[in-house]
C-alpha positions as CSV (number, residue, x, y, z in Angstrom):
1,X,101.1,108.7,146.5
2,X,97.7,107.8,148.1
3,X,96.1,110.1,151.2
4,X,98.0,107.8,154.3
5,X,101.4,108.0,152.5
6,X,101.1,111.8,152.2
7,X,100.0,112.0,155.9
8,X,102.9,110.2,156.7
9,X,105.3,112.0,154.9
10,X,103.7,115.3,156.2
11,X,103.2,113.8,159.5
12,X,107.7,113.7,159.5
13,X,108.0,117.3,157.7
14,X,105.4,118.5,160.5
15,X,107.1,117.7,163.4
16,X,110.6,119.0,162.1
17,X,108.3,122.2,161.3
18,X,106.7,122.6,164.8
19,X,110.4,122.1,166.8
20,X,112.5,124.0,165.0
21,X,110.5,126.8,162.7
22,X,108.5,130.1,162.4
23,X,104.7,130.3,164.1
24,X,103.6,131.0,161.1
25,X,104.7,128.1,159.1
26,X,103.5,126.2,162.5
27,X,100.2,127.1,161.9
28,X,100.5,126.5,158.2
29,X,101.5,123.1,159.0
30,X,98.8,122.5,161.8
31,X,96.0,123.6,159.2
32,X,97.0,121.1,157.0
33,X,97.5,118.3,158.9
34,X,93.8,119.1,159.7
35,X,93.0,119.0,155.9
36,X,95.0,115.3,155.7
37,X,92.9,113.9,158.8
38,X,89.6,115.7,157.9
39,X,89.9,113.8,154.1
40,X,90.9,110.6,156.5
41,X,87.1,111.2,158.3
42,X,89.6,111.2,161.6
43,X,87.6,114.8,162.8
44,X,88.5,115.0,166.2
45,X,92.2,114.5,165.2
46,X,91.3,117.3,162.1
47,X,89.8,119.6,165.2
48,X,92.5,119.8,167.5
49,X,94.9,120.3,164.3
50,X,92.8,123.3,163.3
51,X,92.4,124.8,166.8
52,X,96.0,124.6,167.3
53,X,96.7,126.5,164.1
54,X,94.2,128.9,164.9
55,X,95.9,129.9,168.0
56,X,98.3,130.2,166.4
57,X,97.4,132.6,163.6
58,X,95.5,134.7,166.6
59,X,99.1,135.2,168.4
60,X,100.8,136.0,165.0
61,X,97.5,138.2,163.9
62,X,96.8,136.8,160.8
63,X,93.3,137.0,159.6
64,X,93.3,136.2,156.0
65,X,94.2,132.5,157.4
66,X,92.2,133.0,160.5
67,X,89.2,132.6,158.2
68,X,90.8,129.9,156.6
69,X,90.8,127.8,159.7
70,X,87.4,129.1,160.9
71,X,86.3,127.6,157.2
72,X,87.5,124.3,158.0
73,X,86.9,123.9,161.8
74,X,82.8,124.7,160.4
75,X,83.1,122.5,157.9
76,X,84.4,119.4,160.7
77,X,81.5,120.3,162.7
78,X,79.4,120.3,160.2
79,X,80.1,116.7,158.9
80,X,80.2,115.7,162.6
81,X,76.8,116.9,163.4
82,X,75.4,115.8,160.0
83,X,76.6,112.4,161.2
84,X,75.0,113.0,164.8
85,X,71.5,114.0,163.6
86,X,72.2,111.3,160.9
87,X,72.1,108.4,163.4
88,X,69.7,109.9,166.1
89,X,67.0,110.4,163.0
90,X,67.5,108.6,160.0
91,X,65.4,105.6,161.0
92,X,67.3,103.2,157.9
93,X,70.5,104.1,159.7
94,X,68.8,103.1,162.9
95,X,67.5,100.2,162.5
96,X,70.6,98.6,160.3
97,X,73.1,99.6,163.6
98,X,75.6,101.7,161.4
């Protein structure tokens, strides 16, 4: 099972998850759905996954996976803005238009 079938399959499990369970396994299943779309490269979607985990795991005061989610949401930023400064100064990446 490649990356897009387990989103999808996820993706099904996730939204039975978020109507009808616990916070916790909520934010569980928020965090990695951000872990599915960050591996897709889709980090905005992968951001607003992790953020609404993380407010999640603030309201049920979990900080072992509040650190977790901090990780991750760095780690998005990081290969966001890596990308940013990539295309702003990397004079290859500006001249071929990519």
């Amino acid at each position: 099972m490649g990356v897009g079938a387990g989103a999808i399959a996820l993706s099904t499990g996730a939204r039975y998850i978020i109507e009808y369970g616990d916070r916790y396994s909520q934010a569980r299943t928020y965090h990695q759905l951000g872990m599915v779309a960050q591996e897709l490269r889709e980090y905005e979607q992968a951001r607003s996954h992790y953020q609404q985990a993380l407010d999640i795991i603030i309201e049920v005061g979990d900080r072992y996976s509040q650190s977790s989610t901090y990780y991750q949401l760095g780690k998005v930023l990081e290969e966001t803005d890596r990308r940013w400064w990539i295309t702003k100064h990397d004079t290859r990446v500006a001249k071929s238009g990519h």
